[in-house]
C-alpha positions in Angstrom: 0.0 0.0 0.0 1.7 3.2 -1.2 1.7 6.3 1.1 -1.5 7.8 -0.4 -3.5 4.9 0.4 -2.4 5.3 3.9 -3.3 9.2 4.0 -7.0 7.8 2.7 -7.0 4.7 5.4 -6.3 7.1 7.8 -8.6 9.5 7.3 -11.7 6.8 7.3 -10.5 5.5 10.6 -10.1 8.9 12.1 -13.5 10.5 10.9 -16.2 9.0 13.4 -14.3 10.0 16.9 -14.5 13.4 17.1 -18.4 13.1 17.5 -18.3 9.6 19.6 -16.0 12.1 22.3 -18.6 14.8 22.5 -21.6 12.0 23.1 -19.7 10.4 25.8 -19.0 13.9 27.2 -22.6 14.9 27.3 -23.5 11.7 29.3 -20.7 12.3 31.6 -22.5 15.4 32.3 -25.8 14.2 32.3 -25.1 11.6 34.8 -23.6 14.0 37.1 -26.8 16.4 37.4 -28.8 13.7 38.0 -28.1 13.7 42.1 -29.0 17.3 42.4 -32.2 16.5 40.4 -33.1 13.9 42.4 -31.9 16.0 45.9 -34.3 18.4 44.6 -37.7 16.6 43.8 -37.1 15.2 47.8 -36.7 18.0 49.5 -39.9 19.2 47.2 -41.9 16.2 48.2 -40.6 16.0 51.7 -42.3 19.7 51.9 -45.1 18.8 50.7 -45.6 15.9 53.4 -44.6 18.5 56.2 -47.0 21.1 56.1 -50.1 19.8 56.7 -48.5 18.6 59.9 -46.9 22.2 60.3 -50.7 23.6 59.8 -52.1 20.9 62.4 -49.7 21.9 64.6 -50.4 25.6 64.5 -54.1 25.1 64.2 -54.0 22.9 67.7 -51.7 25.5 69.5 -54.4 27.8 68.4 -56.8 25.8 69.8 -55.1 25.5 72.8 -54.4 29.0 73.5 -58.2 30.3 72.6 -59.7 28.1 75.0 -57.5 29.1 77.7 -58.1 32.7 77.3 -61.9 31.1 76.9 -62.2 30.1 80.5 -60.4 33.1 81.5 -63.5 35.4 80.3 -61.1 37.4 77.1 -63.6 36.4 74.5 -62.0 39.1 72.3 -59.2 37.7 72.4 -60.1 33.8 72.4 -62.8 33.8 69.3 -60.1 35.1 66.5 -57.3 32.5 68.1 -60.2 29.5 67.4 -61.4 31.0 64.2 -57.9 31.0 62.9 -57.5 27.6 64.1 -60.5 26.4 62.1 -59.3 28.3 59.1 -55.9 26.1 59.0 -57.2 22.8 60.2 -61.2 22.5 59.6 -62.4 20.0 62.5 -65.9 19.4 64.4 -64.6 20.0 67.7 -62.6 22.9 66.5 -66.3 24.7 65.1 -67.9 23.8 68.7 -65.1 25.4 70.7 -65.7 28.3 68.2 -69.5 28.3 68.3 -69.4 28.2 71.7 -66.7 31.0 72.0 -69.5 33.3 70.0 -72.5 32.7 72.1 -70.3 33.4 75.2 -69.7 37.0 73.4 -73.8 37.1 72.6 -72.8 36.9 68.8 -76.1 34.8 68.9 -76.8 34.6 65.0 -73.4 34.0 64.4 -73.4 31.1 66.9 -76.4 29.5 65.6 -75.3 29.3 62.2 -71.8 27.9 63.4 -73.9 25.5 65.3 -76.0 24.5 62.0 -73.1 23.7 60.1 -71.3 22.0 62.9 -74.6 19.3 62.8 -74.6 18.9 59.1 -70.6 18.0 59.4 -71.3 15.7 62.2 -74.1 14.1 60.4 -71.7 13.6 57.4 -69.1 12.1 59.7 -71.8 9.7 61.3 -71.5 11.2 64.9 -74.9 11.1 65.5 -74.2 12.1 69.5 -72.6 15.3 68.6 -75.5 16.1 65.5 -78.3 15.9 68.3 -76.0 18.3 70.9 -75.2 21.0 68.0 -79.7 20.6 66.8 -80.3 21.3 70.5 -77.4 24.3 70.6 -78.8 25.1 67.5 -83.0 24.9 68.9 -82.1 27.0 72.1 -80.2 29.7 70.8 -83.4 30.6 67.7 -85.5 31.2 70.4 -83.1 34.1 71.6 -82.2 35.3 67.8 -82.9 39.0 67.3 -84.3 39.1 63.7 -84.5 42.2 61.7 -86.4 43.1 58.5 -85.1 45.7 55.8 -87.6 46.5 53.9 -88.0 48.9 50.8 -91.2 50.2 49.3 -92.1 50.4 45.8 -91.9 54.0 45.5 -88.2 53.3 46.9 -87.1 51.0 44.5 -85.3 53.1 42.1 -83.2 51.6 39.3 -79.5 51.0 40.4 -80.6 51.0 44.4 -78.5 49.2 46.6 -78.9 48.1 50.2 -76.3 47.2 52.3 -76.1 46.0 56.4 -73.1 46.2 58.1 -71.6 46.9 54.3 -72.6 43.9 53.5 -74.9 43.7 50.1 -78.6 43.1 51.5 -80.1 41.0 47.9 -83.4 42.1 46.5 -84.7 38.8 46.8 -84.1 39.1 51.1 -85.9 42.3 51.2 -89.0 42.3 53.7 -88.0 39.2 55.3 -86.6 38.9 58.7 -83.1 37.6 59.0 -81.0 36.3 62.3 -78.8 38.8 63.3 -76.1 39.3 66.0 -77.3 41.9 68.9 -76.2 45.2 69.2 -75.4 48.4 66.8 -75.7 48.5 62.8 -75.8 50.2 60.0 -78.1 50.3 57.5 -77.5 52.4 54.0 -78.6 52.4 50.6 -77.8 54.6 47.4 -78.5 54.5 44.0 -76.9 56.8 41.0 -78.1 60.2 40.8 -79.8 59.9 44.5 -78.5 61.0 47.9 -76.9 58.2 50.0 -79.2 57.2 53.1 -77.8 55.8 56.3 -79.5 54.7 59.3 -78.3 52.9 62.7 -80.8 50.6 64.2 -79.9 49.2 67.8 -81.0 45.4 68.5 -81.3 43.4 71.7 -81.7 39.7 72.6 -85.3 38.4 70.9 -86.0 41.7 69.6 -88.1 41.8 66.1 -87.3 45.2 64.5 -87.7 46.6 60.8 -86.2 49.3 58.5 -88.0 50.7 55.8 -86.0 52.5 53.0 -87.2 55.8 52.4 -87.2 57.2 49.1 -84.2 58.5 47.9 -83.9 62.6 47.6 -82.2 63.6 44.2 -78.8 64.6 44.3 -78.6 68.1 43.4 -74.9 68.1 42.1 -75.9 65.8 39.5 -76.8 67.1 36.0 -80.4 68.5 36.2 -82.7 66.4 33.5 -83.4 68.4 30.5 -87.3 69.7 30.2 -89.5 68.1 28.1 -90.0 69.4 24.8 -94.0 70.0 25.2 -93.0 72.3 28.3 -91.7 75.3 25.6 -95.1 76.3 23.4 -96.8 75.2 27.1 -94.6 78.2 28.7 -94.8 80.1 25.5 -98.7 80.2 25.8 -98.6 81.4 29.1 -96.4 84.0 28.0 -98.8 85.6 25.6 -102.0 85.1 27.9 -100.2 86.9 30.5 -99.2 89.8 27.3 -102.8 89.9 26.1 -104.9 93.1 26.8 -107.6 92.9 29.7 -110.8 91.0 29.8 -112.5 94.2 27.6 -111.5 93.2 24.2 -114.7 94.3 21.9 -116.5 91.2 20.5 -113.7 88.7 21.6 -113.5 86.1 24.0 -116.3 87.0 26.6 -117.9 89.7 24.5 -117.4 92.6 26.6 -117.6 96.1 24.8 -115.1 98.9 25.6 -114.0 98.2 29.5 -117.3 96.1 30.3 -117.9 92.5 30.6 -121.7 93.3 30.4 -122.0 95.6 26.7 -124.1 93.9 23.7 -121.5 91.6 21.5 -120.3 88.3 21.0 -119.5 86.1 24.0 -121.2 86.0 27.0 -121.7 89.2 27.7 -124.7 89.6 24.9 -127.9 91.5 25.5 -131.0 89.4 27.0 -128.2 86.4 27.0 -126.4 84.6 29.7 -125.4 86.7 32.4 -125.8 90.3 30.7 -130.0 89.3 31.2 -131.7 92.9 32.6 -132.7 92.4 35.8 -130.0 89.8 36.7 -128.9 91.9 39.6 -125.2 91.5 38.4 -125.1 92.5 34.9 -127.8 94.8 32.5 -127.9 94.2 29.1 -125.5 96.5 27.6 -124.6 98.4 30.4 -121.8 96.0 31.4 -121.8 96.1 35.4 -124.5 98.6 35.7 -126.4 96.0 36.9 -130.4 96.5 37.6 -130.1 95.4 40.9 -129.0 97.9 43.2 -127.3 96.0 45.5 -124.4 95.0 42.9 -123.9 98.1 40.8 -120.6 97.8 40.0 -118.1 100.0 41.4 -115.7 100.3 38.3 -115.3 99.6 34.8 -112.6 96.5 35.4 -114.3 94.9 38.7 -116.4 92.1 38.5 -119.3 91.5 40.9 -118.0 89.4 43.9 -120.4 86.3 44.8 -122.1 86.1 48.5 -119.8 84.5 51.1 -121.8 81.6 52.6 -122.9 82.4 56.5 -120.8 81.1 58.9 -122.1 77.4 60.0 -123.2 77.7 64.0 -121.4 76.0 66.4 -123.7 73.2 68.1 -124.5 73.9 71.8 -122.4 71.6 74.4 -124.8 69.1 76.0 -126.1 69.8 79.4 -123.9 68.9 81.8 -121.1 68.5 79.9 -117.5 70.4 80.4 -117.0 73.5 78.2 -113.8 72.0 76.9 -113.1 72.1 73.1 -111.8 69.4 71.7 -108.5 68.5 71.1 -107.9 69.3 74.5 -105.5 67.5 76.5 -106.8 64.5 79.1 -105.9 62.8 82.1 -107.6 60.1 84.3 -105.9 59.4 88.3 -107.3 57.0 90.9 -106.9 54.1 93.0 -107.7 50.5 92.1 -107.8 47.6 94.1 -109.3 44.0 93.8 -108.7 40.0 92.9 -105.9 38.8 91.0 -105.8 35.3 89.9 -103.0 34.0 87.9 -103.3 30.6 86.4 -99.1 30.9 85.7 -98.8 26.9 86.0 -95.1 26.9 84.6 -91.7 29.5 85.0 -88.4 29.4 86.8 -87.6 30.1 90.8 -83.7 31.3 90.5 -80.8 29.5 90.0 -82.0 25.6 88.8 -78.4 24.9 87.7 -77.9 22.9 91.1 -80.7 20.1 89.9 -80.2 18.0 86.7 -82.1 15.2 84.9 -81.1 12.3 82.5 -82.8 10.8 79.4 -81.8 8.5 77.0 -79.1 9.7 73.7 -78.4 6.0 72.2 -79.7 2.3 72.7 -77.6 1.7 75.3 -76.5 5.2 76.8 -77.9 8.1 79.0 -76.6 11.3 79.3 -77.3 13.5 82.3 -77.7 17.1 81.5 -77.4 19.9 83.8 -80.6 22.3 84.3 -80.9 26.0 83.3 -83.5 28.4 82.6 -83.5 27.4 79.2 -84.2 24.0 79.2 -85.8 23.3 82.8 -88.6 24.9 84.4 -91.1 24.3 87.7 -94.3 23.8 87.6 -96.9 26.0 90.0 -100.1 25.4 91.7 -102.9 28.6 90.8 -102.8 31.2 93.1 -105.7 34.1 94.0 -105.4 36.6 95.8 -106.3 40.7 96.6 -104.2 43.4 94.9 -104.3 46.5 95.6 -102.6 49.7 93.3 -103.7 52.6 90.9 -104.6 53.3 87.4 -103.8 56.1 85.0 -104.9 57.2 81.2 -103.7 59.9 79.7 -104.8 61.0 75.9 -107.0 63.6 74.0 -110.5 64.8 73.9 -111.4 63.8 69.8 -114.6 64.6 70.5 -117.0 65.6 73.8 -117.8 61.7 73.8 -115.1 60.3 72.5 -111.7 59.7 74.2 -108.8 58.2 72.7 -104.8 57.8 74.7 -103.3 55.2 76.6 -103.7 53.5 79.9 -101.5 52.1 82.8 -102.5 49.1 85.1 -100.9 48.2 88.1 -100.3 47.1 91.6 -99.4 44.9 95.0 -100.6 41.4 95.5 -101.2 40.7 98.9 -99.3 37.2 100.0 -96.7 38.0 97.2 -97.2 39.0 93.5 -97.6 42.2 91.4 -99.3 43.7 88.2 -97.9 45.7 85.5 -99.4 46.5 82.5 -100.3 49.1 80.2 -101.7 49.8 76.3 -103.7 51.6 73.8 -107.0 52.8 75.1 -110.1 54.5 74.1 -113.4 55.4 75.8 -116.8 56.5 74.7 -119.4 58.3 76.5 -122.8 57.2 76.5 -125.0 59.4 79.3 -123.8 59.2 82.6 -121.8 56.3 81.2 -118.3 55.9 79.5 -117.3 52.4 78.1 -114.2 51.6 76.6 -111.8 49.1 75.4 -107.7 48.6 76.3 -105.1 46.5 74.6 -102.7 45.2 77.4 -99.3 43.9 77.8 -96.8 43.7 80.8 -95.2 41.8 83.9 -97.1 39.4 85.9 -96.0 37.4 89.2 -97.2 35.4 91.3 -96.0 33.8 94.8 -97.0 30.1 94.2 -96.6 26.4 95.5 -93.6 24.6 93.6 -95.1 21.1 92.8 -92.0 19.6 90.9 -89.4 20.9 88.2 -89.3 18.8 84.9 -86.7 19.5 82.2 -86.7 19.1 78.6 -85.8 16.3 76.4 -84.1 17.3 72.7 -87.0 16.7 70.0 -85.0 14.8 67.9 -84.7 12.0 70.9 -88.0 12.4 72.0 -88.7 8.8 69.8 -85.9 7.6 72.3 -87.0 8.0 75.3 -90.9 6.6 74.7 -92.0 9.9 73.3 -91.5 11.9 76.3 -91.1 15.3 75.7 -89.9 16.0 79.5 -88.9 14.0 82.4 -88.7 15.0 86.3 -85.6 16.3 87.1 -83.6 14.5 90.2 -84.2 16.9 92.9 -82.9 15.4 96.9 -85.9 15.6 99.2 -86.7 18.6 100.6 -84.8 20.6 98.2 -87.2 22.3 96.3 -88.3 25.4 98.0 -92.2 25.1 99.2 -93.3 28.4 97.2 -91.7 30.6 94.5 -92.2 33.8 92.9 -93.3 32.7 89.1 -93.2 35.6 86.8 -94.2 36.1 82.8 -95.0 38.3 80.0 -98.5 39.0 79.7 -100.8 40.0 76.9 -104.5 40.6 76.3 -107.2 43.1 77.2 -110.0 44.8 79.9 -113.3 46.1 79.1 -113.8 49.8 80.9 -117.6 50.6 82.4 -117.2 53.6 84.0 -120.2 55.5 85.8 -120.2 59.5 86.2 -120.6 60.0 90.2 -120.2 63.9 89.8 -119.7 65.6 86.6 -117.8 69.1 87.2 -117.4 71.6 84.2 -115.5 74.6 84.3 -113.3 76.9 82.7 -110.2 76.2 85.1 -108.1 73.0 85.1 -110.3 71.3 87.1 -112.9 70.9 84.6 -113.8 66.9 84.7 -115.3 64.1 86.5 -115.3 61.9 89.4 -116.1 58.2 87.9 -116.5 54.9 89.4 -114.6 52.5 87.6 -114.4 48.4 86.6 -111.6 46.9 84.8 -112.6 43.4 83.9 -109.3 41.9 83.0 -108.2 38.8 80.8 -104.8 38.3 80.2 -102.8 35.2 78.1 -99.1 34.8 79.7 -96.1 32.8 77.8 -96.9 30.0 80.3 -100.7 30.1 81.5 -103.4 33.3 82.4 -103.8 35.9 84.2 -107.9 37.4 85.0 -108.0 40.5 87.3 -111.2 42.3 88.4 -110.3 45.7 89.5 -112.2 48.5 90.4 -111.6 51.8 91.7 -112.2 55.5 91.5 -110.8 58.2 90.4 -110.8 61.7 88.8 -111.0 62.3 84.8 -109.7 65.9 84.0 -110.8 67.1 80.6 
């Protein structure tokens, strides 16, 4: 093989290693970033593992810490710690400690919905013990919800209004309907474009019912005033010229009158032995214009017209015998002394602090729980009681009329062996003779010193099919602990019929002016837990 055939063998053997050294090179380097790689993707998933254990560890160090300040009584302080605990780590027990927390601050709507949702999760998680403890957390608390009701009339509803509470939107679809809300101060506001923004505060207590209406927005004057309609211009035009026109003594136009007149012969209705220019009218001759043949209304110059009779004044009617000189409209007031029975038929309330009894009834198959007792879910039960009462009465109002009175009145007084009534209401009276009946809405305080038969406590409704359908059981009082009588007391509402007889009727023109009346108060009266009928009488003064 001569040296040029070498040069060519060479070159062929030589050819493929330049690129066979850079391949290997590349997988050297490959291989070598493939630790760091891998380093990488575990520390990445080793992260991922970690924090939700990081977040269960905060959220029960949360938990921890708001339940100590909890039972320490710093409820502003303990709620956000065990709402941020809830936030990180969602949990049952975690949204009772929180709903709990709320009511304890009397954030009594946000409780009860924090209680709702804690029994829909425990129903989901099959803890049927805990989904019957947040229904009766849940039951207790509605009765105390205040509820308010925003409410916005038609001639309200602009386009573009909003409503907001608390700055929260209020929807369109929620208007005039009472919603659960937390006790206390808030704000309600509403605006629309081109209207003035209204604001109102409406304070709320405990089982309070309250409503806002939205008043009708004012216009906002800054805005760009609406230009007038197009018919307004030959409208204002019009007027323009009528006001321009010469007087009413245009000859043969409009009403006819010649020269000055409205009376001279001529078109309109002015015209000789016509209309109103008829001789011997008394207001106009015929054409004459206001020399009228009557000489009573001659006129008194060429551009006045005849003025018409004024009626006679209408006479006052006499005041009726015996009767007080008072106008009416005037100002009345009723004193005097009452006194007479007062049954109340109160057969259930509370006697002060029941938290030292308790009672048991059945949660599962095979378990009991005993529950403590409260005012809430326990109460006594009373035997009637009847007795005397002795107090005073009071109405004060307006005279609409002579026989017709129309104010409010006040009920009240002692009952003798323990007991009182307050109450008080709308009330109007009507005179008939030497009579005055009349008719009073009521509603008030009622007590009643009674015999203590027992104390029974309340059994969830949703376990009521467990425990044989009782709705209450007897609560485990020792012997001798229950005190032998108890002051029982209850809202009240109803009514009393008024029959009132005139002993002395006394008109005058000082404030004295009145009568002395001899009154009966026939009263009926439904409490939240049984009746109430009183039968006082009394008497007193009526000034008016």
């Amino acid at each position: 093989m001569d040296r040029q055939d070498a040069e060519n063998s060479d070159d062929m053997l030589s050819f493929p290693r330049r690129p066979l050294r850079v391949g290997l090179l590349r997988e050297a380097a490959r291989r070598a970033r493939r630790p760091w790689a891998r380093i990488a993707g575990a520390a990445l998933a080793l992260s991922l593992a970690v924090s939700p254990g990081v977040a269960f560890a905060q959220a029960s160090a949360l938990l921890d810490e708001g339940k100590a300040l909890m039972k320490k009584g710093k409820l502003a302080e303990a709620c956000p710690k065990i709402e941020e605990s809830y936030r990180l780590s969602p949990r049952s027990a975690t949204l009772l400690a929180l709903a709990t927390c709320h009511e304890k601050q009397g954030k009594l709507a946000t409780a009860w919905s924090e209680y709702i949702d804690l029994s829909a999760a425990a129903r989901k998680e099959g803890n049927k013990r805990l989904e019957a403890d947040a229904k009766a957390r849940g039951a207790r608390l509605e009765l105390r919800l205040p509820r308010l009701t925003v409410s916005v009339p038609r001639a309200a509803a602009v386009e573009g209004l909003e409503v907001t509470l608390d700055g929260a939107p209020v929807d369109s679809a929620s208007w005039g309907q009472a919603r659960p809300i937390d006790p206390g101060e808030h704000k309600v506001s509403a605006s629309a474009p081109g209207r003035k923004k209204w604001e109102a505060s409406v304070s709320i207590k405990r089982g309070e019912r309250k409503a806002v209406a939205v008043p009708a927005l004012a216009k906002d004057g800054s805005a760009a005033p609406e230009p007038a309609p197009a018919e307004e211009a030959p409208a204002k035009e019009a007027a323009a010229a009528a006001t321009a026109a010469p007087d009413k003594g245009a000859a043969g136009a409009g009403k006819g009158a010649a020269g000055e007149g409205k009376g001279a012969a001529g078109a309109g209705k002015g015209a000789a032995g016509a209309g109103k220019g008829a001789a011997g009218s008394g207001k106009r001759a015929a054409g004459s214009g206001k020399g009228a043949a009557a000489p009573e209304k001659a006129a008194a110059g060429p551009e006045e017209d005849a003025q018409p009779e004024e009626p006679a004044a209408a006479e006052e009617p006499e005041a009726s015998p015996g009767a007080s000189p008072k106008h009416a409209g005037s100002f009345v007031l009723e004193v005097g002394a009452a006194g007479g029975a007062l049954i109340g038929l109160i057969d259930s309330g509370s006697f002060g602090d029941l938290s030292t009894y308790s009672y048991s009834y059945n949660i599962l198959p095979e378990g009991e729980l005993i529950a403590p007792c409260n005012d809430e879910v326990c109460h006594a039960s009373f035997e009637p009681a009847i007795g005397p009462f002795a107090g005073g009465q009071a109405f004060v109002g307006v005279a609409l009329s002579e026989r017709l009175h129309l104010g409010a009145r006040v009920l009240g007084g002692y009952r003798f062996g323990g007991g009182y009534l307050v109450v008080g209401g709308p009330s109007a009276s009507l005179r008939f003779g030497r009579l005055w009946l009349g008719l009073t809405g009521l509603v008030g305080a009622v007590g009643q010193d009674a015999k203590v038969t027992g104390v029974k406590g309340e059994i969830p409704s949703e376990l009521v099919d467990r425990n044989y359908g009782r709705t209450e059981v007897d609560v485990n009082a020792r012997e001798g602990s229950l005190p032998e009588t108890a002051l029982v007391e209850t809202l009240a509402f109803g009514g009393s019929v008024e029959v009132s007889l005139v002993l002395a009727d006394l008109p005058s023109s000082s404030w004295t002016s009145g009568a002395l009346l001899l009154s009966a108060w026939p009263t009926f009266m439904k409490g939240l837990d049984g009746f109430v009928i009183a039968a006082p009488v009394g008497l007193g003064y009526r000034f008016y």
